[in-house]
N, C-alpha and C positions, 0 to 999 in steps of 0.2 A: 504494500500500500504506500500510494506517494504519499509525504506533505507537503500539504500547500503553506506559504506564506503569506498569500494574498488569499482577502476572504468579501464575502458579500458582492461578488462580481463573477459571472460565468465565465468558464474556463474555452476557449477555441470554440470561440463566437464571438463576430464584428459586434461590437455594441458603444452608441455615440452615449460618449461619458455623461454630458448633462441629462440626459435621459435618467440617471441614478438617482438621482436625489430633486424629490417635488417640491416648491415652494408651497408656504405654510402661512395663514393668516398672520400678522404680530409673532414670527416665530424665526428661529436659527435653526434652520435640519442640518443634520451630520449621517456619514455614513462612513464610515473606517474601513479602507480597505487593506489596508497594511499596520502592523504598530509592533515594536521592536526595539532592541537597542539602538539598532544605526538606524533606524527608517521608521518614519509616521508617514501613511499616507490616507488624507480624509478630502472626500465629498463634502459641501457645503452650499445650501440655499438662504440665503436671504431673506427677508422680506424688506420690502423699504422703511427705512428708518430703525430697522435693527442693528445692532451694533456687538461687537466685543470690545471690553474697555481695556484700556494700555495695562501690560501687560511683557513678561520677556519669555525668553525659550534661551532654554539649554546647547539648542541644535539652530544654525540657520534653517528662516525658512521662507519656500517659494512658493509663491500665490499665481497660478494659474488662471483666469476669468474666463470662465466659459461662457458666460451671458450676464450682461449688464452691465455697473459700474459702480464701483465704491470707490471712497477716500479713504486710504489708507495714508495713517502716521505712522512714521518710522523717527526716533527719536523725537526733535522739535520741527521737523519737515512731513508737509500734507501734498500726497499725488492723487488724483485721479485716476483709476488703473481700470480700462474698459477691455470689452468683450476682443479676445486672440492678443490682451495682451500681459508681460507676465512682471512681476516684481519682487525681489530678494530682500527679506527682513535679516539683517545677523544676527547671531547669538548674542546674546546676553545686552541686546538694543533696545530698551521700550515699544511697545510698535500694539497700535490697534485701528479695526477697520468697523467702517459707517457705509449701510447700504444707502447709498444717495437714492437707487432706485432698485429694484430689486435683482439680485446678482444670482449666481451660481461659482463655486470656483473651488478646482483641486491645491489642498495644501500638504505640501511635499516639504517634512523636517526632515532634516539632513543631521545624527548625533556624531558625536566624536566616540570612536572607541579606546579609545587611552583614557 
């Protein structure tokens, strides 16, 4: 019997990622498809005007936008970060994002293993 390390996502079958994860009235969806020492990798739906508040990570981490747009702070700096495009938070930086309107986006932590 194999293991898998990726979960919640069918195995050898095309499948368009934001299709994973539905937007949700006043809500933040998640869907974890990896989580590990070196690697977090999660789904995320928005709704507009949700937020996570600032906040760091142990591991860089990369925000993929599959649909929409948030403002993403990374330290004292606010970007706009819209759909096909992507932005790197680093370790141990303050960094929190505001759906300006409602978003979709894979979040890829990268840990250190030493």
């Amino acid at each position: 019997m194999n293991k898998h390390f990726i979960k919640n996502i069918d195995f050898s079958k095309p499948i368009e990622m934001e299709s994973l994860v539905d937007y949700q009235e006043g809500r933040v969806v998640s869907r974890t498809l990896a989580q590990g020492k070196p690697l977090s990798v999660t789904l995320f739906a928005f709704d507009k005007g949700e937020e996570i508040s600032s906040h760091s990570s142990s591991g860089d981490a990369m925000v993929y936008i599959l649909d929409g747009e948030a403002k993403i702070t990374i330290g004292d700096k606010d970007f706009i970060v819209k759909k096909g495009e992507t932005i790197v938070m680093p370790a141990n930086v303050p960094h929190a994002l505001l759906a300006t309107e409602r978003f979709k986006m894979l979040l890829t932590v990268v840990f250190s293993l030493g």
